[in-house]
Backbone as CSV, one residue per row, in Angstrom:
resi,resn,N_x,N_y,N_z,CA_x,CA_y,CA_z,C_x,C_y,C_z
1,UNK,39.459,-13.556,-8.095,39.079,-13.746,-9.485,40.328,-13.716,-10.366
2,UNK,40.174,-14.574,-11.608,41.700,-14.684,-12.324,41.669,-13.568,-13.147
3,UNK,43.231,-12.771,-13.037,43.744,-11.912,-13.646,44.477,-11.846,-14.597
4,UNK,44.870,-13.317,-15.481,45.096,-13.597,-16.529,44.909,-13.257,-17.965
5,UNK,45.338,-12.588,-18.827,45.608,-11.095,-19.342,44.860,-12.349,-20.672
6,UNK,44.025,-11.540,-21.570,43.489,-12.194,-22.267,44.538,-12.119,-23.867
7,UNK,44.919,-13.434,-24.199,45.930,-13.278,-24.953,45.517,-14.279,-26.578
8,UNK,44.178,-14.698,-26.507,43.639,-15.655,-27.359,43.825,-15.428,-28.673
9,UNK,43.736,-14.552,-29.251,43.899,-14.089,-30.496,44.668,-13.563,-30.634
10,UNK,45.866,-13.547,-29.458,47.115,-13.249,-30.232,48.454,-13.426,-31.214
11,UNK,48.194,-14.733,-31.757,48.762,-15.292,-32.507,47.950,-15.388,-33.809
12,UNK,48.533,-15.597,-35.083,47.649,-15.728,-36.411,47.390,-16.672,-36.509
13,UNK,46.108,-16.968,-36.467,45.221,-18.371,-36.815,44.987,-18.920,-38.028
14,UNK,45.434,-19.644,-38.862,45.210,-20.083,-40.252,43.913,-20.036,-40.556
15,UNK,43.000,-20.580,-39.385,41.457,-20.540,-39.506,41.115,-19.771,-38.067
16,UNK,40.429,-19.343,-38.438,39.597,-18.832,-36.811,37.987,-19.631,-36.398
17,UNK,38.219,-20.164,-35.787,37.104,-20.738,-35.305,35.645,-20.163,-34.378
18,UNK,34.578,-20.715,-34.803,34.051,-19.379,-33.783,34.068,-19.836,-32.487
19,UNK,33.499,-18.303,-32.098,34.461,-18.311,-30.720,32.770,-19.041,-29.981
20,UNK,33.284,-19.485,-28.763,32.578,-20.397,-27.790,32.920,-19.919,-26.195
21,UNK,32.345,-20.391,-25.282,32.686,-20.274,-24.254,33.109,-21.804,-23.076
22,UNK,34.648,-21.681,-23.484,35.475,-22.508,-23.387,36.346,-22.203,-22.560
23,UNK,36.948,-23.577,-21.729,37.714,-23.240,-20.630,39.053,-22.052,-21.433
24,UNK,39.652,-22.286,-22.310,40.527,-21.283,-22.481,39.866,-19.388,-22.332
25,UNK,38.831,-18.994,-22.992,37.859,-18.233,-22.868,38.006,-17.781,-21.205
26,UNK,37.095,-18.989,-20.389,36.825,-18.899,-19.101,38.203,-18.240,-17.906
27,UNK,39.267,-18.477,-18.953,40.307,-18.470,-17.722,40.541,-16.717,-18.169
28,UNK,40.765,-16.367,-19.010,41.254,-14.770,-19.288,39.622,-14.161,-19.552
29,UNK,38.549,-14.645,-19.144,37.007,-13.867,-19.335,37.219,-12.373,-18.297
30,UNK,36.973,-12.470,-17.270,37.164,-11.133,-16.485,38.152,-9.816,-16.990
31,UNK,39.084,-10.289,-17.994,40.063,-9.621,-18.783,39.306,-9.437,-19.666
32,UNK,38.956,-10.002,-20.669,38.541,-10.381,-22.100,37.336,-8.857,-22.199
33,UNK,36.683,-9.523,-21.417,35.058,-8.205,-21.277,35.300,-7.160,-20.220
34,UNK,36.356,-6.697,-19.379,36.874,-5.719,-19.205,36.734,-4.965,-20.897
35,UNK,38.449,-5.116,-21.223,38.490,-4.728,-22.392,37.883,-4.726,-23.698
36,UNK,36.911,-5.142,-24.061,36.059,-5.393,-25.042,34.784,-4.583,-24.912
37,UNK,34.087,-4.318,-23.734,33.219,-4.048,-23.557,32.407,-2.371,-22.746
38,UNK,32.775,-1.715,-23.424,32.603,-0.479,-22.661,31.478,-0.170,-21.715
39,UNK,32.133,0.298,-20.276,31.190,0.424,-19.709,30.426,-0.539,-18.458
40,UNK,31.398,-1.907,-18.871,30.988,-3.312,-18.348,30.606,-3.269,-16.657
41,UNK,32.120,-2.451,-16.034,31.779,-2.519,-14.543,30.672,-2.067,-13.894
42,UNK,30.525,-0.980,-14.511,29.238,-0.100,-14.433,27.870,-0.460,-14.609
43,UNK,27.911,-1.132,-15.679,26.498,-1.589,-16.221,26.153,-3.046,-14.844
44,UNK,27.306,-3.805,-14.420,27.549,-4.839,-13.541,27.085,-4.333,-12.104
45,UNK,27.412,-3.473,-11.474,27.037,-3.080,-10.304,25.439,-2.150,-10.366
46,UNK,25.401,-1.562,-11.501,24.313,-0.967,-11.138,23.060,-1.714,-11.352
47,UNK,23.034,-3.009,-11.710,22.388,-4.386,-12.152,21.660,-4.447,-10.482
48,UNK,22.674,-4.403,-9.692,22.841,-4.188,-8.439,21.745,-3.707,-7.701
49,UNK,22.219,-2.446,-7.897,21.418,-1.342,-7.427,20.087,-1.246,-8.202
50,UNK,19.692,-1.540,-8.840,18.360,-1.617,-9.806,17.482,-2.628,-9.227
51,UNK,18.204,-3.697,-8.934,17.354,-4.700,-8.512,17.079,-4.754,-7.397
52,UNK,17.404,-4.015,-6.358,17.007,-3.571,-5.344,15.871,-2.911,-4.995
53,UNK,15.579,-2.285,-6.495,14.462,-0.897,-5.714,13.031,-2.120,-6.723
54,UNK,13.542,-3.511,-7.401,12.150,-4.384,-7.955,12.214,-6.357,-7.117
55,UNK,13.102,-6.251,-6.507,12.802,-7.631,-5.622,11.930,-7.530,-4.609
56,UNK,11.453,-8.511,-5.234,10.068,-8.748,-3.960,10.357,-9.666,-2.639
57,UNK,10.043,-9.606,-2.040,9.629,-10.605,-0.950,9.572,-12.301,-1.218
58,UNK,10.262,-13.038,-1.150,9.948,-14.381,-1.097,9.653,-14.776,-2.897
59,UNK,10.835,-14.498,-3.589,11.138,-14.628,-4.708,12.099,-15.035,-5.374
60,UNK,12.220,-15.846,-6.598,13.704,-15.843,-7.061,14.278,-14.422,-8.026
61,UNK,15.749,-14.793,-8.046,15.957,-13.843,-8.724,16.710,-14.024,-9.693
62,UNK,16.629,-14.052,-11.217,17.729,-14.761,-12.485,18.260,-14.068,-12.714
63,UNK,19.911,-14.858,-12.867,21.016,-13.950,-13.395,20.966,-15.319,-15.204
64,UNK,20.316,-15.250,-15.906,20.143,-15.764,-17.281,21.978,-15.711,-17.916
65,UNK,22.358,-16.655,-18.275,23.659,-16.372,-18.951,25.096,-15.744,-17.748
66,UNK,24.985,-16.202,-16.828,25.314,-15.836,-15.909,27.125,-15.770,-15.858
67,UNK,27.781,-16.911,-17.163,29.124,-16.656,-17.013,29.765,-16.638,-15.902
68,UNK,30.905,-15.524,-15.122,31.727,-16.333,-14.102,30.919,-15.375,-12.849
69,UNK,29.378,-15.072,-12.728,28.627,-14.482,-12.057,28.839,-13.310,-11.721
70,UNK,29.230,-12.327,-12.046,29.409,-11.074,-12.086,28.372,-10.489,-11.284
71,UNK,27.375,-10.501,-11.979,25.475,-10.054,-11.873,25.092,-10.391,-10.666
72,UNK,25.524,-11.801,-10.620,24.685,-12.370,-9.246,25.268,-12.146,-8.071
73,UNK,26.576,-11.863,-8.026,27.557,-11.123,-7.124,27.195,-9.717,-6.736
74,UNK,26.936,-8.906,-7.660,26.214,-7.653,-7.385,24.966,-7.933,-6.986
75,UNK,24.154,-8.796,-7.378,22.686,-8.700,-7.031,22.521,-9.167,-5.154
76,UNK,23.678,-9.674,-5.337,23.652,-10.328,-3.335,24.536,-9.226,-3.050
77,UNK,25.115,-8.371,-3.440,25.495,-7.288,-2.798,24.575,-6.200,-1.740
78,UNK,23.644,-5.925,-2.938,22.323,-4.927,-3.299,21.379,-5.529,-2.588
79,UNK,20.965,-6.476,-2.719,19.709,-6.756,-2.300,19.347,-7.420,-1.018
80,UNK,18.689,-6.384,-0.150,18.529,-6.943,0.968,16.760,-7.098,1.517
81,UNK,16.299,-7.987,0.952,14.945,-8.870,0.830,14.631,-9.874,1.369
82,UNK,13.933,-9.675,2.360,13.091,-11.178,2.848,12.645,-12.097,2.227
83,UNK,13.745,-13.343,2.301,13.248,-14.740,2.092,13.370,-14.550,-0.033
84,UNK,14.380,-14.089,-0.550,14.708,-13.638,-1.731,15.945,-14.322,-2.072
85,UNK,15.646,-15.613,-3.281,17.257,-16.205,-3.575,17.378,-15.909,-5.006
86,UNK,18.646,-16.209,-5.482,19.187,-16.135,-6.688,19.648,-17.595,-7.520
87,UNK,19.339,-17.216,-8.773,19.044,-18.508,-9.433,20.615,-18.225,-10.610
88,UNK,21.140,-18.714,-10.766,22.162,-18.079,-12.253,22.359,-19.610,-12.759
89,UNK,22.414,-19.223,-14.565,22.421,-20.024,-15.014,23.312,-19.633,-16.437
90,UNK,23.812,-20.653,-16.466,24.439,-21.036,-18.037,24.999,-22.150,-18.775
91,UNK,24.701,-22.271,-19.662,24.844,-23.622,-20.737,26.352,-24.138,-20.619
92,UNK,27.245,-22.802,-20.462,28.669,-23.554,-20.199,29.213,-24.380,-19.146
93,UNK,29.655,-25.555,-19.227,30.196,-26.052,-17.748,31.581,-25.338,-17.434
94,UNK,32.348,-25.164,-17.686,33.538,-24.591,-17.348,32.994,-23.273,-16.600
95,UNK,32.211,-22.560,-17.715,31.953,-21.288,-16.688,31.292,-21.225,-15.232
96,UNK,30.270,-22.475,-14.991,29.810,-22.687,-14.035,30.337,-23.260,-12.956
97,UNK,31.452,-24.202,-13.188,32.167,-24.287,-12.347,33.232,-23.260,-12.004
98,UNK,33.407,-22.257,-13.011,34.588,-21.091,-11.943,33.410,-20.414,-11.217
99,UNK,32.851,-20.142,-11.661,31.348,-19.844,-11.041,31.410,-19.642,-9.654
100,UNK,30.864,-21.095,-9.631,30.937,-21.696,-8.298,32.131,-21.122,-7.305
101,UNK,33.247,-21.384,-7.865,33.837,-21.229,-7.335,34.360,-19.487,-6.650
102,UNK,33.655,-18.458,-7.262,33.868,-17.040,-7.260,32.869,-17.016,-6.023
103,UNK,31.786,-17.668,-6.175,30.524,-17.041,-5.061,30.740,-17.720,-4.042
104,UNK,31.736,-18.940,-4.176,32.414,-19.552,-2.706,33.130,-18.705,-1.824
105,UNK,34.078,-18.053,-3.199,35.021,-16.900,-2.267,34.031,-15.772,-1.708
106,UNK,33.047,-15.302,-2.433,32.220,-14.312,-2.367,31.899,-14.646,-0.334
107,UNK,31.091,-15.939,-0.532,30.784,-16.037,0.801,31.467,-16.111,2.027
108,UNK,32.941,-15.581,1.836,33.631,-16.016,2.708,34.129,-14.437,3.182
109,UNK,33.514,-13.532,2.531,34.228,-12.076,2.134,32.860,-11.533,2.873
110,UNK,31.695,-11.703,2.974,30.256,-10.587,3.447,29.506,-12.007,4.108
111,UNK,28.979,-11.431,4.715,27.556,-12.247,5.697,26.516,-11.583,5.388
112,UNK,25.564,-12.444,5.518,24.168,-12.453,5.195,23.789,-11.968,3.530
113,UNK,24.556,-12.513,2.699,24.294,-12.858,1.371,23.219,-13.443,0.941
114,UNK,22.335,-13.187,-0.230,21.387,-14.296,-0.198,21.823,-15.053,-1.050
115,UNK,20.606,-16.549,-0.657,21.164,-17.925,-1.007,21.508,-17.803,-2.511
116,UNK,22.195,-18.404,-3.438,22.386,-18.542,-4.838,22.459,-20.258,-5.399
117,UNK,22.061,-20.091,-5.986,22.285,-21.652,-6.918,22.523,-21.743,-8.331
118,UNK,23.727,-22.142,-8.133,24.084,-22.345,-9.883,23.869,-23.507,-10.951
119,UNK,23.187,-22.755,-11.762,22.806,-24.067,-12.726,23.523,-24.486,-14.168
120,UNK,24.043,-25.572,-14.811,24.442,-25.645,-16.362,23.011,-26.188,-16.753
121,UNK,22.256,-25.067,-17.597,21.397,-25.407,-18.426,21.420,-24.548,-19.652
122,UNK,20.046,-24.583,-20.750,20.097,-23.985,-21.381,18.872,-23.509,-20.816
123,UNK,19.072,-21.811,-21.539,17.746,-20.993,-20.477,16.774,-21.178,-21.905
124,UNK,17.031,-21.467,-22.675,15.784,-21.744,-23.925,14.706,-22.723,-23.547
125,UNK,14.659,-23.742,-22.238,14.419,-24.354,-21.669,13.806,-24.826,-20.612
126,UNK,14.154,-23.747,-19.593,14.042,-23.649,-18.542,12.572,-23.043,-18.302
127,UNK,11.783,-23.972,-17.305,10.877,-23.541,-17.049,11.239,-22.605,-15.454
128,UNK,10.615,-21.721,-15.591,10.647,-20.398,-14.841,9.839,-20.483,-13.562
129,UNK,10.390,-20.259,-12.390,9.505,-20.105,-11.649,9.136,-18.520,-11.161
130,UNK,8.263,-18.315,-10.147,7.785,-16.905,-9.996,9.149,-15.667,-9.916
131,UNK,8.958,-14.790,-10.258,10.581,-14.150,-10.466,10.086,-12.164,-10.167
132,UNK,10.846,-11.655,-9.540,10.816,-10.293,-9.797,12.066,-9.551,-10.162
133,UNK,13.016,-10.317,-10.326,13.777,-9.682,-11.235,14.767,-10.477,-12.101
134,UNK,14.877,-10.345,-13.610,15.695,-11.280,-14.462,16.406,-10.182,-14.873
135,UNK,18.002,-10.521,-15.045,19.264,-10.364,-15.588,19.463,-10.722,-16.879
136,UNK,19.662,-10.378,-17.694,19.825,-10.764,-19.262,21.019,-10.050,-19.749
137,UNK,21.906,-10.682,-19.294,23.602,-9.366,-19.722,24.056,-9.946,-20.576
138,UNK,23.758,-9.376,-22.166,24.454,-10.028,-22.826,24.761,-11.418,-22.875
139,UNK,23.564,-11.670,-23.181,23.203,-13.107,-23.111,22.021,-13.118,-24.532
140,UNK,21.054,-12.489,-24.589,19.755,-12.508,-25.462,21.004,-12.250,-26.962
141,UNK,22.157,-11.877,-26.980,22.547,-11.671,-28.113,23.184,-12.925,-28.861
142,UNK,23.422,-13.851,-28.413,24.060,-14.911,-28.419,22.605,-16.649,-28.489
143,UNK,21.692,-15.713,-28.573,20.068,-17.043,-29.020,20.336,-16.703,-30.109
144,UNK,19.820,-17.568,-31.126,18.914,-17.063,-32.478,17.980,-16.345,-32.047
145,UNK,18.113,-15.259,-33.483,16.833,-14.226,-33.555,15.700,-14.672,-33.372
146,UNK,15.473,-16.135,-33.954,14.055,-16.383,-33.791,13.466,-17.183,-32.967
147,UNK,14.323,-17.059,-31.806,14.398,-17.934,-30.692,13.624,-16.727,-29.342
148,UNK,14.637,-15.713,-29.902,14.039,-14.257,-28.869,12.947,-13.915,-28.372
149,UNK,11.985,-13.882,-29.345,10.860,-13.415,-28.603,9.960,-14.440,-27.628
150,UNK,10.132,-15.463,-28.099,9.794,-16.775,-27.479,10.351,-16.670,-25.689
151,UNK,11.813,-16.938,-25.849,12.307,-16.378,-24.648,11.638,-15.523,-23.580
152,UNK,11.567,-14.395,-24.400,11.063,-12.794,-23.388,9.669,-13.258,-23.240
153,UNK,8.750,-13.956,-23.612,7.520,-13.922,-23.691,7.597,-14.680,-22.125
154,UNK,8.199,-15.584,-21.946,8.251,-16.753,-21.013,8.450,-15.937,-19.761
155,UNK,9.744,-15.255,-20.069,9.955,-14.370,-18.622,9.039,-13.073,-18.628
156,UNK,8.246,-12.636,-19.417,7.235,-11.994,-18.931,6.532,-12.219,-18.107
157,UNK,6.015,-13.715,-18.753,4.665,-14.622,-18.305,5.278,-15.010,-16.430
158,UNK,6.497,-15.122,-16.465,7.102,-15.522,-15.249,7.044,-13.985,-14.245
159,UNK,7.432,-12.968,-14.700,7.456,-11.846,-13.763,6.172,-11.764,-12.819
160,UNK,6.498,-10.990,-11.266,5.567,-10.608,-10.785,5.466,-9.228,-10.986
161,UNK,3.907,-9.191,-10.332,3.565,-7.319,-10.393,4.649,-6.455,-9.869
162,UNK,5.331,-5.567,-10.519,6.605,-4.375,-9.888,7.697,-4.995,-9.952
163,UNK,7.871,-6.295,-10.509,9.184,-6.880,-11.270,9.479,-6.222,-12.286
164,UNK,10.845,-6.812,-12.856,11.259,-6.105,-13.967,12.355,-7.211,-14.620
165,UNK,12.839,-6.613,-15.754,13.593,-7.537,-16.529,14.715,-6.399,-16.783
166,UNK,15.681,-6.574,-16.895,17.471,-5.797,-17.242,17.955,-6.598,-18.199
167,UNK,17.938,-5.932,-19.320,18.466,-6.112,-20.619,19.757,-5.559,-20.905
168,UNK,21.378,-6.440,-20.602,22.091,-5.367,-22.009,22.515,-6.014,-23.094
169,UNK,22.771,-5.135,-24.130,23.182,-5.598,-24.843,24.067,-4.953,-25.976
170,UNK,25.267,-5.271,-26.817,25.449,-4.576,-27.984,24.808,-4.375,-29.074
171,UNK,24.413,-3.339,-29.123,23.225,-2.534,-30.724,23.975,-2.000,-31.629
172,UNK,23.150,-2.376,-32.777,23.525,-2.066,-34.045,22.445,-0.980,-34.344
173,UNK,22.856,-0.432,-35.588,22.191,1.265,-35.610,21.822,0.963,-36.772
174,UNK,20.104,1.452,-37.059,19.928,1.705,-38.916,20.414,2.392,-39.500
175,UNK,20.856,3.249,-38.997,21.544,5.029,-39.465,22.936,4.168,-40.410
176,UNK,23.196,4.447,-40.947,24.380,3.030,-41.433,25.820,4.465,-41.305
177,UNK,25.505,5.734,-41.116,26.418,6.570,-40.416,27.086,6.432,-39.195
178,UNK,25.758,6.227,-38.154,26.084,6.333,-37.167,26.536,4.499,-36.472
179,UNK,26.339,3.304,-37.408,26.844,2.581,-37.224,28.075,2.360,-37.349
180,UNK,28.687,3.439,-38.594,29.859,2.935,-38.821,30.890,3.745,-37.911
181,UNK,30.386,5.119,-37.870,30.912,5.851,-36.345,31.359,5.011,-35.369
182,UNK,30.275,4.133,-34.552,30.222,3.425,-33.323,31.359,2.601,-33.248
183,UNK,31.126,2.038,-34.776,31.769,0.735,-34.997,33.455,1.100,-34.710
184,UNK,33.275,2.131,-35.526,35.052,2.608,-35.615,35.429,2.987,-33.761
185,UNK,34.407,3.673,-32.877,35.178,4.222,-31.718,34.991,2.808,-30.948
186,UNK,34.124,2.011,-30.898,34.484,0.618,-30.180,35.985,0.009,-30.191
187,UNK,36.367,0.446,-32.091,37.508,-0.323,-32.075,38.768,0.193,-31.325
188,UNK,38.328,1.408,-31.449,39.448,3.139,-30.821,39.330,2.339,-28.957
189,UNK,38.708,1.698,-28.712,38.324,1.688,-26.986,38.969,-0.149,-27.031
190,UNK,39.294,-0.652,-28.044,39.572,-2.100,-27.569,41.238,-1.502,-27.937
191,UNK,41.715,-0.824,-28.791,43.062,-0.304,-29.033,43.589,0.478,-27.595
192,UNK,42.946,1.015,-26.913,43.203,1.747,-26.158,43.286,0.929,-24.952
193,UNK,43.013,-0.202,-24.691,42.562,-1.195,-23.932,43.818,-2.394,-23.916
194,UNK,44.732,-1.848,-25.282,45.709,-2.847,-25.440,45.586,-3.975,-26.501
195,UNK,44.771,-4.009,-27.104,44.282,-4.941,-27.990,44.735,-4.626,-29.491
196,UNK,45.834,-5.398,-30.088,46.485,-5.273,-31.463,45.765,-5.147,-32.640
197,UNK,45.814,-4.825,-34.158,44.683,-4.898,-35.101,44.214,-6.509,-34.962
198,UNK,45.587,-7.710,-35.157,45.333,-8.682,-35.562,44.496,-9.330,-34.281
199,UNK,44.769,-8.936,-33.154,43.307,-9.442,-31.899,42.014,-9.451,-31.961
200,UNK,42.033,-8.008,-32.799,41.108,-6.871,-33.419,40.049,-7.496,-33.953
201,UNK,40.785,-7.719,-35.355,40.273,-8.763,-36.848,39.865,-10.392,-36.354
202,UNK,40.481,-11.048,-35.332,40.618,-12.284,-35.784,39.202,-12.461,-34.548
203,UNK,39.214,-11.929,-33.244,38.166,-11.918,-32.505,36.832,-11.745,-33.050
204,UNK,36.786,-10.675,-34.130,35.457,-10.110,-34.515,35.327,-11.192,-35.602
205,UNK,36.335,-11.617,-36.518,36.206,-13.014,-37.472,35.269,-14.313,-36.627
206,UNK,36.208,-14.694,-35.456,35.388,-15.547,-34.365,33.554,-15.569,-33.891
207,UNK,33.553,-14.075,-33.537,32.398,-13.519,-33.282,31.138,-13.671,-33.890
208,UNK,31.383,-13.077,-35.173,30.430,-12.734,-36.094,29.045,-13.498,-36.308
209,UNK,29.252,-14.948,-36.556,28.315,-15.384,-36.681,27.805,-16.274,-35.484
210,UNK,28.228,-15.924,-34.570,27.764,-16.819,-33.094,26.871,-15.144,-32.635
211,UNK,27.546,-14.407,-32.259,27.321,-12.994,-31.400,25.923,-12.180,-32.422
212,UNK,24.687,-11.919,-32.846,23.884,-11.121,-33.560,23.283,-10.372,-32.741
213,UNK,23.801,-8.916,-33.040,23.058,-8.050,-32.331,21.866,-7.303,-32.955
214,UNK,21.127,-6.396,-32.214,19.944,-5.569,-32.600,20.032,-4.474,-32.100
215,UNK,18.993,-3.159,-32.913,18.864,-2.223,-32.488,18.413,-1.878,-31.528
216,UNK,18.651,-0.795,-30.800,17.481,-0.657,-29.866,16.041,-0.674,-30.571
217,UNK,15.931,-0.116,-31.348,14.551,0.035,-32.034,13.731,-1.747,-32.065
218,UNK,14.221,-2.576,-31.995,14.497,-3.620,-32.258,13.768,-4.616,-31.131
219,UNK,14.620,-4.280,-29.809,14.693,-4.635,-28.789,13.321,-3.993,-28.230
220,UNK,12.878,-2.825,-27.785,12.114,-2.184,-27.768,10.620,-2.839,-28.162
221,UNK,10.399,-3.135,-29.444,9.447,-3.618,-30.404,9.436,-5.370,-30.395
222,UNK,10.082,-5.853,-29.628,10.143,-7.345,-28.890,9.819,-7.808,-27.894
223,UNK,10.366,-6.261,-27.221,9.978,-6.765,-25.767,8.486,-6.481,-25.447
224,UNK,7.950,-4.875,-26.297,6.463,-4.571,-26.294,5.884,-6.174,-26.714
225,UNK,6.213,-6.620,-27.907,5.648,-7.884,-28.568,5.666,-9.016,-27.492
226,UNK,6.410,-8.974,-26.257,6.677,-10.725,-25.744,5.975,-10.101,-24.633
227,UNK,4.653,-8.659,-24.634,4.427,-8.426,-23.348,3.989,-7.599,-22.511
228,UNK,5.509,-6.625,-22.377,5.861,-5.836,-21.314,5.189,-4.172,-21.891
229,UNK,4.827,-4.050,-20.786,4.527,-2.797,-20.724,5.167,-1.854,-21.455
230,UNK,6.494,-1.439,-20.545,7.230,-0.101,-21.107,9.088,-0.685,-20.872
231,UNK,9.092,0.051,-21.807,10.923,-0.006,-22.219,11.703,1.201,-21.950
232,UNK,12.532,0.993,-21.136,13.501,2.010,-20.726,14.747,1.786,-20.655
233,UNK,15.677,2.812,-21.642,17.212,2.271,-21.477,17.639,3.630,-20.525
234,UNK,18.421,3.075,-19.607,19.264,3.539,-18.440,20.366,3.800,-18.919
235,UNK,21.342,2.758,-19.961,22.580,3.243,-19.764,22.852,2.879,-21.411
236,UNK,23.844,3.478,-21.895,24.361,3.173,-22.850,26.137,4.196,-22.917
237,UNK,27.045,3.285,-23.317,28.418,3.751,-23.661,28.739,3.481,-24.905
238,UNK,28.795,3.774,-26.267,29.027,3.477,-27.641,28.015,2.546,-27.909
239,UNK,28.607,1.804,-28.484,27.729,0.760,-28.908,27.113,-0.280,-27.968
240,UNK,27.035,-0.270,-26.709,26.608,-0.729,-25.949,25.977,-0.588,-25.003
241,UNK,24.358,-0.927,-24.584,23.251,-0.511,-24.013,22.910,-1.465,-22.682
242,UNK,22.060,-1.199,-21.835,20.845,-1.573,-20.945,19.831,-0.889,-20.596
243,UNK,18.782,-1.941,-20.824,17.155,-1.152,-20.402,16.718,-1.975,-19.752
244,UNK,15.584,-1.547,-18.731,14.691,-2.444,-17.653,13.327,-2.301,-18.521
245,UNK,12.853,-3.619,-18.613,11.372,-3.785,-19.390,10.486,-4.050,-17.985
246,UNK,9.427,-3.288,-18.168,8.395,-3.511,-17.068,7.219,-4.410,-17.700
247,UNK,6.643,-5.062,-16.776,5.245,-5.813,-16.710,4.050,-5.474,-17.031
């Protein structure tokens, strides 16, 4: 995987453009959300291990927003299920082709992996087939809001019985205290990470209006709405969460 030190915003941009997921992006990504994202490896493998104890038998399995497959790499780690493949998908072509190319190496590193297939689509789209477990990493933050519940409703309607859905995502807080807390030690963890003010400023300039996050409270009261039973968050590091929604 490329180890190419993420250096995008290190120069002053007259304009900042928002940010996209673009071959420049794609090549320093494994860097980029290292450092940006607290908690990332963790939340990545135990995706893993979670989906292990809800894959069924003779099922697919979505890695939604799948980027340079992280998820789906762990999920063929973890999961050892009869007649059980993996589906990953994302709208970017660049990302799908390094993609590809990671779970090539992947297969050359472990035996008896299960099958994977990578798709460039948009998952706003995608009709679903039977599923017991969907991946949503930071991906649901990056739809329109009013695109969301629509979404989750679909992969409800798609889950089987003792499936589940894995949500993460970055949350924003009503507490407008404890947002601005968060806000400030996120920045304390991208400084600490190596990341300059002006990387700082000009990334989150980029961000802003592509990236909309929600509360948990939020998330919670969406996913009840598109469905699901019960909501449970597992993990959270600052400002950044995952929960498994049940059926």
């Amino acid at each position: 995987m490329s180890k190419e030190p993420d250096r995008i915003f290190s120069q002053p941009l007259a304009q900042v453009p928002d940010f996209a997921f673009n071959e420049d992006v794609v090549r320093v990504f494994p860097d980029m959300i290292k450092r940006s994202v607290p908690g990332y490896p963790t939340i990545v493998e135990n995706i893993g291990v979670l989906a292990s104890q809800f894959a069924k038998p003779h099922s697919v399995l979505y890695d939604l927003g799948s980027s340079l497959g992280a998820v789906t790499q762990a999920l063929r780690r973890h999961v050892q299920i009869e007649d059980c493949r993996v589906i990953a998908i994302d709208n970017s072509s660049a990302m799908v082709e390094r993609c590809r190319e990671y779970l090539h190496a992947q297969d050359s590193m472990f035996q008896e992996l299960l099958p994977v297939e990578v798709i460039e689509a948009d998952i706003l789209s995608l009709q679903f087939q039977p599923t017991s477990l969907v991946a949503l990493n930071f991906t649901l933050q990056f739809i329109k809001p009013d695109q969301r519940l629509e979404l989750l409703g679909r992969i409800r309607n798609a889950l089987l019985p003792g499936g589940a859905l894995i949500l993460s995502e970055k949350l924003c807080f009503e507490d407008d205290e404890q947002q601005q807390l968060l806000t400030e030690l996120h920045i304390a963890f991208k400084r600490a990470n190596g990341y300059s003010e002006l990387e700082i400023a000009q990334k989150r300039s980029a961000i802003e209006n592509v990236m909309i996050p929600d509360s948990l409270e939020t998330h919670r009261e969406r996913l009840l709405s598109a469905g699901f039973s019960k909501v449970t968050p597992w993990f959270q590091c600052l400002n950044f969460a995952s929960m498994i929604a049940l059926p």
